[in-house]
N, C-alpha and C positions, 0 to 999 in steps of 0.2 A: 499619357493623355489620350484619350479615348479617340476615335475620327482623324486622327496627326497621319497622315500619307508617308510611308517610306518610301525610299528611293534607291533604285539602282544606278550606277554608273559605269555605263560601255566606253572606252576611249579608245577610239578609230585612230589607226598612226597615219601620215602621209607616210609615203615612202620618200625617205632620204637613202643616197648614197652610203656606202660604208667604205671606209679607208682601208676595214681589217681584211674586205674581199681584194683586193687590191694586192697584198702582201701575201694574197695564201693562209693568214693565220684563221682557224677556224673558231667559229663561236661555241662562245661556252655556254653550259646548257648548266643552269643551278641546281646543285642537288635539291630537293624539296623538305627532305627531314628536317632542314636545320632552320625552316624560315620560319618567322613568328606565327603563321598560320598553325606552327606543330609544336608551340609552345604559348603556355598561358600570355592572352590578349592582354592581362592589364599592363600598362604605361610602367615603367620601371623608372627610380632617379640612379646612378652613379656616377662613379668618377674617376680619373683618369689618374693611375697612381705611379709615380715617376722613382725610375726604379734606375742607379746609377751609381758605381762603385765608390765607396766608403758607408756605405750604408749595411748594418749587422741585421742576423736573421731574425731578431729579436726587434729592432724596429721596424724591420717590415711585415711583422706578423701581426704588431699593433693595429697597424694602418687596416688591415684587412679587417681585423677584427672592431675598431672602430666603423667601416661600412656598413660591418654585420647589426650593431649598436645601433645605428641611424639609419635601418631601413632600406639601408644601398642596397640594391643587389648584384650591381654589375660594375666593372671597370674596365677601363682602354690602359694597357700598357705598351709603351715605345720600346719597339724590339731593336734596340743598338745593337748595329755589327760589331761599330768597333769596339765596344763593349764585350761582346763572344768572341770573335775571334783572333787566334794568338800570333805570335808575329814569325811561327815556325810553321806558318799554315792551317795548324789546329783549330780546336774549338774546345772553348769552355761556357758550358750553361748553365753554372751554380748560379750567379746571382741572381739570373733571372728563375732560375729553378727553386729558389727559396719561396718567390713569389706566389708562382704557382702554386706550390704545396699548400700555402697559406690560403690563396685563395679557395682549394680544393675545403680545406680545415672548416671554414667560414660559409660555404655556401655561396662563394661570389665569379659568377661568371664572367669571362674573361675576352675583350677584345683583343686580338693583338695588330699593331702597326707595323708592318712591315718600313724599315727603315736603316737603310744600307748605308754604307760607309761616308759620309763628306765632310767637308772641311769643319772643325769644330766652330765657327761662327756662323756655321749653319743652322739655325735655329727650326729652320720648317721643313728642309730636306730639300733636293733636289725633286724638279718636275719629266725630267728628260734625260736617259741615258746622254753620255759626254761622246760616246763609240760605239761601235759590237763588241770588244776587248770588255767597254763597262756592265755593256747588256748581257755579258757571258757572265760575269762577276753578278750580277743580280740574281741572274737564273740559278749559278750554287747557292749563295746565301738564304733565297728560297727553297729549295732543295732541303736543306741543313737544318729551318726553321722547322717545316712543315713536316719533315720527318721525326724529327725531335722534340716538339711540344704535342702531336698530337695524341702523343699519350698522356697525357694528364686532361682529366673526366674535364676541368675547370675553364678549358679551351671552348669558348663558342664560337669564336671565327676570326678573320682576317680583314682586316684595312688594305686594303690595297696600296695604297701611298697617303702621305699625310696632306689634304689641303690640293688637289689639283688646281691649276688657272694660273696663269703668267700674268693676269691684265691687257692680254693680247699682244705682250710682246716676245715674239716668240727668241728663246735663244739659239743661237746661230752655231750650233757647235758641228764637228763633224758627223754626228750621227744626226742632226734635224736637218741640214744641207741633201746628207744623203736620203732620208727622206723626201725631203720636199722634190729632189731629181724625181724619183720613181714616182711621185703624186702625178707630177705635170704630163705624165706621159699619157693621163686618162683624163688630166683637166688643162688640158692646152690655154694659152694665155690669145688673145683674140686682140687684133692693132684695131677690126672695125666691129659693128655690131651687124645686125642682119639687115639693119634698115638704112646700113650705109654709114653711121656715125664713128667719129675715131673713137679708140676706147683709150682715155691718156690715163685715168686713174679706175683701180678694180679693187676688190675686196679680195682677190684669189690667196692672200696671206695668212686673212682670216679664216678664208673656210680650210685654209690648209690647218691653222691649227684644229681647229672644229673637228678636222677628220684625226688629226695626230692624237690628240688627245684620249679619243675612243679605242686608237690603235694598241697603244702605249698603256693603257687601265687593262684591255682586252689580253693582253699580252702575256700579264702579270697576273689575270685570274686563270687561265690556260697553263702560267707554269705551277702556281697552285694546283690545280686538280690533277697535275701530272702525279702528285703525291697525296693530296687528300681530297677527298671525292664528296667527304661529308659536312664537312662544319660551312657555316655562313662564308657571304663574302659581300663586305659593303666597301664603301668609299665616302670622305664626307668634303663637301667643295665647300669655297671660302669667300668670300667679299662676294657677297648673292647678286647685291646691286649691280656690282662692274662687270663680276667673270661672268654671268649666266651663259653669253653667248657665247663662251666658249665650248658647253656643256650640251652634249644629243642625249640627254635624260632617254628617250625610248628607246636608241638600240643601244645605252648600259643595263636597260633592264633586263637583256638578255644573258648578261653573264653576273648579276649582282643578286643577292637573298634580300639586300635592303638599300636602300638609299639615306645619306645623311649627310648635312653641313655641319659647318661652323658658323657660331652666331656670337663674337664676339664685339660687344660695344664700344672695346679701348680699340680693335682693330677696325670693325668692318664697319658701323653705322656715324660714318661722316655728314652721309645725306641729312642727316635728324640733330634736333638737339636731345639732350638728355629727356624732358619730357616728354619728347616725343617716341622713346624709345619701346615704349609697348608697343605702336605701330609699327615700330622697326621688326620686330620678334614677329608679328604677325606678319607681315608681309614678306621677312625669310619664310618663314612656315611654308606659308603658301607655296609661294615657288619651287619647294623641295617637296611639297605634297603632291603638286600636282606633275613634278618632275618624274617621282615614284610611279606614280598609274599604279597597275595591278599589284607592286610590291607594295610593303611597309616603307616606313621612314622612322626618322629619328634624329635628335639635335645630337650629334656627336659631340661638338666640343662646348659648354658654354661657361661665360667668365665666372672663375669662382669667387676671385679675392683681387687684395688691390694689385695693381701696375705701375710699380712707382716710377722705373724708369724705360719701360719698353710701350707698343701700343704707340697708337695716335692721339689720344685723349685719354690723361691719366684718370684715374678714378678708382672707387671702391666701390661695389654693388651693395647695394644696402640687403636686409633680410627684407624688405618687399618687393623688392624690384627682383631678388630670388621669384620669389613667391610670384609676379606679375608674369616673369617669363615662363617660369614653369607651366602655370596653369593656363598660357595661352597657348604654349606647345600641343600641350594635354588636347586641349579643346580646337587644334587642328590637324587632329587625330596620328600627332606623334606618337611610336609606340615607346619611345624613352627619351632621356635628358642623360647625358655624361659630362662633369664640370672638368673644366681644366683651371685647377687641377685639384687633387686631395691635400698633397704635401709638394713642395717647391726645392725647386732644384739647388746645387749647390752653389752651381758655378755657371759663369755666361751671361745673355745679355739677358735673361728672364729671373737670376738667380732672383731668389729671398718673396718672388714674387705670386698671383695669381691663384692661393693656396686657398683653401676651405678649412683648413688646420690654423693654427697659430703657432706663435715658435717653439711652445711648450707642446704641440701635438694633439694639443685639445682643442674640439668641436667650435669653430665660431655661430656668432649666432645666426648665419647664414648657412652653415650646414645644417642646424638645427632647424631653421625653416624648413629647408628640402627634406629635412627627416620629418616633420608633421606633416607634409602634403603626402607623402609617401605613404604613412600611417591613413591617411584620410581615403586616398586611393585602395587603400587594403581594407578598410574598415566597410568600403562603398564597392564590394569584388565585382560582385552580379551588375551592379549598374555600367561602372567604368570599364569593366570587358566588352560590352555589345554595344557601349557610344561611338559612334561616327554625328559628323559634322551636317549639319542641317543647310543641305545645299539651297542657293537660291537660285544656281543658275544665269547670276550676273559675272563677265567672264570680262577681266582687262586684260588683253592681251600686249605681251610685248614681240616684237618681229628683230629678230639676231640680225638680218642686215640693217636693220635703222640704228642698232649701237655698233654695228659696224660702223659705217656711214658716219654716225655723228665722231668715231675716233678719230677718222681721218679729216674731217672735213670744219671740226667746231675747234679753232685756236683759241680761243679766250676773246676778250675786249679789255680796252681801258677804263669802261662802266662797269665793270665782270656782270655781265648781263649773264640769266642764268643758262639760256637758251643756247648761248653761243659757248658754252662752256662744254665737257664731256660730262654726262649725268643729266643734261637738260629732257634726254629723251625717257629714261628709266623716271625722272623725278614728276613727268605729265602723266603717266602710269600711276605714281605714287597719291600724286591729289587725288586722284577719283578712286584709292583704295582708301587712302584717311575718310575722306570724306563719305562713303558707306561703312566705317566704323564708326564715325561719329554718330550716326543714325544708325547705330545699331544690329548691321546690316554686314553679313559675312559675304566676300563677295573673294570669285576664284582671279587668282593671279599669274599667267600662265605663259608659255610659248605658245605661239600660234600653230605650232605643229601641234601642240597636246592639247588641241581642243578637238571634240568629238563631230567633225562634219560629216560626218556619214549617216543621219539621223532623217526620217520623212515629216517631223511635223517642228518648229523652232517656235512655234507662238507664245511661249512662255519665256524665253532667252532673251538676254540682251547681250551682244560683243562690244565696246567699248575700246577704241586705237586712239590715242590720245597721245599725237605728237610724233606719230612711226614714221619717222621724214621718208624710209626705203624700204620701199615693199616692192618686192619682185613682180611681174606681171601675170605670171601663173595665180597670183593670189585673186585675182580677179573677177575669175567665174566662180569662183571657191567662196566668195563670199558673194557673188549674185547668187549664187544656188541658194546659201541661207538664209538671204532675205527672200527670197521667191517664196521659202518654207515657211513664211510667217516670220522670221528674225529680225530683232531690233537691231538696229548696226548703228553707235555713237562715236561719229570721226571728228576728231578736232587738230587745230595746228598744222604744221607742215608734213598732214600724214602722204606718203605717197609724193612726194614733192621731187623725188631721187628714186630710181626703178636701182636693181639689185648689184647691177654695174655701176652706182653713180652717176648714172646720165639722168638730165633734166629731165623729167617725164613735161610737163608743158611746152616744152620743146619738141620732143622725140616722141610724143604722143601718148595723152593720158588715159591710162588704160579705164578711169573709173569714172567718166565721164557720163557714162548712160545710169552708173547705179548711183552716182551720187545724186544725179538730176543736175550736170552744170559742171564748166570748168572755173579755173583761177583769171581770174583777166587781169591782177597784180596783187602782189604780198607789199605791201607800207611798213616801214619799222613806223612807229609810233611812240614808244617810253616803256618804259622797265612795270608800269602797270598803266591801262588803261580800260574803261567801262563799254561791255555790251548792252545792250537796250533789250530786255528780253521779258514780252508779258510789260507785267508793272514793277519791274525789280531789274536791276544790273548783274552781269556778272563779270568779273575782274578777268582779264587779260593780259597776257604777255609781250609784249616787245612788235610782235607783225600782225596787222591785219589783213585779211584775206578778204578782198574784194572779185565777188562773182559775177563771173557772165551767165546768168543763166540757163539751162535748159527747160527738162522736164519738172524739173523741180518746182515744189512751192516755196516762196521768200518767204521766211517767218522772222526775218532781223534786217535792219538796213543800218547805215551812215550816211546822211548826206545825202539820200536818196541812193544810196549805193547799197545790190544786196552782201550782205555778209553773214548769211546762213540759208541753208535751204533745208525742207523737207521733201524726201522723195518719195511716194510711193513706189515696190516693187513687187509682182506678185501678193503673198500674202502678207508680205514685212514692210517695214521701211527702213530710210537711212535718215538722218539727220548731224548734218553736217557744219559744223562753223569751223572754218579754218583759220581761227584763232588760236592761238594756246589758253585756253580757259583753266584747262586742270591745272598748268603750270602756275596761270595766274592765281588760283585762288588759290593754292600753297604758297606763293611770295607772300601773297597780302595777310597769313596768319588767319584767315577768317574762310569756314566753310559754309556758311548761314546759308549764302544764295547758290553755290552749285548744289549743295543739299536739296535746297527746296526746288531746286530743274531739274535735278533725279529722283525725287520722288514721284515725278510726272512724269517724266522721259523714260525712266526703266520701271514705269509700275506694271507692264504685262508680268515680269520678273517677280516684283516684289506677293505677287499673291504667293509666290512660295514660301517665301517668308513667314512662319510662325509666331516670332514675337521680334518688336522691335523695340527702340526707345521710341514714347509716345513723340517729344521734341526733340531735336539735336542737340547732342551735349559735347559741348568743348574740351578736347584733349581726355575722353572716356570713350573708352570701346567696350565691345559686348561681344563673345562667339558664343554661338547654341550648339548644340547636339541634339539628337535622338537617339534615344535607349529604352528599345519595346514600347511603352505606350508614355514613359516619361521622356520628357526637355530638360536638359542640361544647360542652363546658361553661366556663363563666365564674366565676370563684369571686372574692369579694372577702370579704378579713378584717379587721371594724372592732375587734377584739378589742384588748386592752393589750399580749398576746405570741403568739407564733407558737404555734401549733396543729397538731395529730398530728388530720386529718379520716377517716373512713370513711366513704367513699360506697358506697353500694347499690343497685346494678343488676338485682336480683332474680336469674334464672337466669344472668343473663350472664354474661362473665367478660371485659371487653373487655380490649385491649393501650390502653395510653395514651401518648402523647405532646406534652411539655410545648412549644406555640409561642408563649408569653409567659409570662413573674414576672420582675418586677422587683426582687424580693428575695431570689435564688436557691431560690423553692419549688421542688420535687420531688415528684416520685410515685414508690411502692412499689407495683407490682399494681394495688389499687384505693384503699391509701391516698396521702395529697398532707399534704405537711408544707410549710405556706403563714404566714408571717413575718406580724406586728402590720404593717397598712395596704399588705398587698401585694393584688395582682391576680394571677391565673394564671388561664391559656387553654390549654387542655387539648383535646388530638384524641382520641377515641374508637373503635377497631373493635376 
């Protein structure tokens, strides 16, 4: 589409600490050969092919050659120790060597997971050597590995561990003990603060895993390149929602070829109901998109088939809800999809399950789905290799000490109010990402460290903190400077309410006093929803009101005559603050109508970047765009009960459209698109 502006994107890192200077271990610098940049951009689907003694070289030849059948091109296979090696110390790599060969036979390139010895009802693997004795045993097993598969052409690279993140509880074994000694020795535990305050409760736990984490990934791509210097090296993390904070996404990019999760619906999306699970997939995405920066990404693992008895919510993925997640991955700009799994294991607490085969070995109609996007993706090369994601530069930020903070600090209630819950702070994030899909509207979902401050003009950006109860005081002038630069800044809820040690900031003095325009002069619980006065419209609220002493600010809301929101001028930007929980609230109450229509006025410096929206908001349907040379890629997915008559709105434009994917025979008119209950449509633009 002719006049459509590309976009570059710089991501400026803070500087954080590293754990692995600390230990002496050095960074790993990633070979380049092997990263998607030196191999064809288009998106790939595979699948995860579960390879485990009793199984003949003739059924596992099938499986491969089934990929080849369906478009797969790539697989993750679990590289069992105790599977190789023998109990006379040896090593046997037949059965994993049949795979191989097969795959080689097929054209299908190969993940491998590094995954060492543990208890057989270990289903996920351990996250943390148990010793040095065990960390000496990893180091050969790697060794053994790396030197022994990397002769077969069909190796593309290495997992590092399966699934990093504890949930922040870290295990206490004799090697994280001994760890955590030598941490304290550079991050000393503090009884006051500078300003004189006892310090009774800290997060030092968590940043210790924070750091452990990156040590322990770091460690294991280091003993790697002791032996191969060339093939990939990713990692893919799991429950996006809960772990993030445990996760320094910019210094793993320095020892990783690609970044990737797990996006499983029976494990990881609690937060959501089923319908809501397109946003779930979108808002993984994001988070590991924007975790990647300069690398690639990619959805490592996602559900193939049913979970009868493991997982948290059983279920079956239908062949659209394939087809939903895939092409929303696609469309934010993963460069592949691997399902877990192809075929299902025999034994354990997964057997019989999660398979894209059925028990005769034949194709469900879910693998077939993902073998037609594949085909569609091949069919559309030129387009689908030069699409990236049509930024708009609306940024919700989440801050790792406020899900600190809320771990320790939010026990539950006897109302199970959501707020007071763990998730209350990830879930006010979550409203103001639904709610810019709902409108149509791709919006970045990120850590605060992975957003780009280093920038001289912000007049188009809007930041978004919605409910970050702890934010450090360095964050401060970090975000006056932004708004100085013309930046929108939208704080809602108990942002800031706790500084990074857990001490009251209106207490111990609040650092954002001058940029918000005003302090708190009291938080009111009020009810599990209640109404702001905003304009000629409400917006729904959660549990505390935030009544203001004002400053510099301008009132633009009251109660009572009491204010409860301010606007600040700052420089070239402003702030606009209700220390409400609004995002949280307009997620309880099922309804985005009115924080929609407050963000289409609050973040429209943003939205002129925006190329095409939904003309209205439409309930439980998301949309993501792309740009590819002078055409728009739009992805539309309908969670509604029936098929829908959409207008989308392109401002001046008036492109020609053509439909390269619906599953449920949608259609477009001009610029409207008549799109069928739980269909997908891929739509070209000029």
């Amino acid at each position: 589409m002719e006049g459509y502006r590309s976009y570059v994107i710089i991501i400026c890192l803070l500087s954080i600490s590293s754990f692995s200077n600390l230990t002496g271990q050095p960074t790993v610098t990633t070979a380049s050969n092997h990263s998607f940049s030196a191999s064809p951009n288009l998106p790939f689907i595979g699948a995860q092919v579960f390879i485990e003694p009793g199984q003949t070289p003739e059924e596992i030849d099938r499986w491969f050659r089934l990929l080849r059948d369906n478009d797969f091109t790539f697989c993750r296979i679990r590289m069992f120790e105790s599977y190789m090696k023998k109990t006379d110390g040896g090593w046997d790599f037949t059965l994993f060597d049949n795979a191989f060969r097969s795959a080689e036979k097929y054209g299908i390139s190969v993940f491998c997971t590094i995954f060492p010895y543990t208890e057989k009802t270990d289903i996920g693997g351990f996250k943390f050597p148990r010793d040095e004795a065990h960390l000496q045993s990893i180091a050969l097993f790697i060794k053994e590995l790396t030197t022994h598969f990397s002769q077969f052409r069909s190796l593309y690279g290495w997992v590092l561990i399966n699934e990093p993140g504890v949930g922040g509880k870290i295990p206490w074994t004799d090697f994280t003990l001994s760890k955590y000694t030598e941490w304290k020795k550079t991050h000393p535990q503090k009884d006051y603060t500078a300003k004189g305050f006892p310090v009774l409760l800290d997060l030092k736990d968590q940043a210790f895993l924070y750091d452990l984490n990156t040590w322990y990934l770091n460690w294991l791509a280091a003993e790697i390149r002791k032996f191969d210097t060339t093939h990939a090296i990713h990692v893919n993390n799991h429950a996006m929602f809960q772990n993030c904070a445990e996760y320094n996404f910019p210094e793993w990019r320095k020892f990783l070829t690609s970044l990737g999760g797990s996006a499983h619906a029976s494990w990881h999306f609690g937060y959501f109901t089923r319908q809501q699970y397109g946003f779930a997939m979108s808002a993984n995405s994001e988070i590991i998109r924007s975790g990647a920066g300069n690398i690639p990404w990619l959805m490592t693992e996602l559900q193939g088939g049913n979970n009868t008895y493991s997982g948290g919510t059983p279920m079956c993925p239908t062949k659209e809800e394939i087809s939903q997640w895939l092409w929303i991955i696609i469309a934010t700009e993963g460069k592949g999809s691997i399902f877990w799994s192809l075929n299902p294991r025999s034994s354990g607490i997964e057997a019989g399950e999660w398979a894209l085969l059925d028990f005769q070995n034949n194709p469900s109609d879910r693998m077939m789905e993902a073998g037609s996007i594949a085909r569609t993706l091949n069919n559309n090369r030129d387009l689908f290799e030069k699409s990236r994601i049509a930024e708009s530069d609306i940024n919700i930020l989440y801050i790792r000490q406020s899900l600190w903070a809320e771990s320790k600090m939010a026990t539950g209630s006897t109302q199970n109010f959501e707020a007071r819950k763990p998730g209350g702070v990830m879930k006010s994030a979550l409203g103001y990402f639904e709610a810019f899909s709902e409108m149509g509207v791709n919006a970045n979902l990120k850590a605060f460290e992975e957003f780009d401050f280093g920038k001289q003009d912000y007049k188009e950006s809007t930041i978004i903190l919605a409910h970050q109860i702890s934010i450090p005081y360095s964050y401060a002038p970090i975000l006056e400077n932004y708004v100085r630069k013309g930046g929108k800044l939208i704080v809602d809820g108990l942002s800031g309410f706790f500084d990074e040690d857990i001490h009251n900031t209106l207490i111990t003095g609040f650092p954002f006093e001058s940029l918000f325009g005003g302090n708190i002069r009291e938080f009111k619980l009020v009810d599990n929803l209640f109404k702001i006065k905003w304009s000629d419209y409400f917006l729904p609220a959660h549990l505390w009101r935030g009544l203001i002493a004002p400053g510099t600010g301008q009132v633009t809301a009251t109660f009572e005559g009491e204010p409860v929101a301010l606007r600040n001028k700052t420089g070239d930007g402003e702030v606009l603050w209700i220390p409400s929980p609004v995002g949280l609230g307009s997620r309880i109450s099922g309804d985005y109508t009115f924080l929609s229509r407050f963000l289409s006025k609050e973040a429209g410096n943003s939205l002129v970047n925006v190329p095409v929206r939904f003309k209205t908001t439409q309930k439980n349907m998301l949309m993501k765009t792309m740009r590819s040379g002078y055409s728009l890629i739009t992805v539309v997915v309908n969670k509604q009960e029936n098929a829908v008559l959409v207008d989308l709105d392109f401002g001046t434009k008036n492109p020609a459209g053509k439909v390269l994917f619906a599953n449920k025979q949608g259609n477009i008119k001009g610029t409207k698109l008549q799109i069928g209950s739980e269909e997908t449509m891929v739509i070209e633009w000029k």
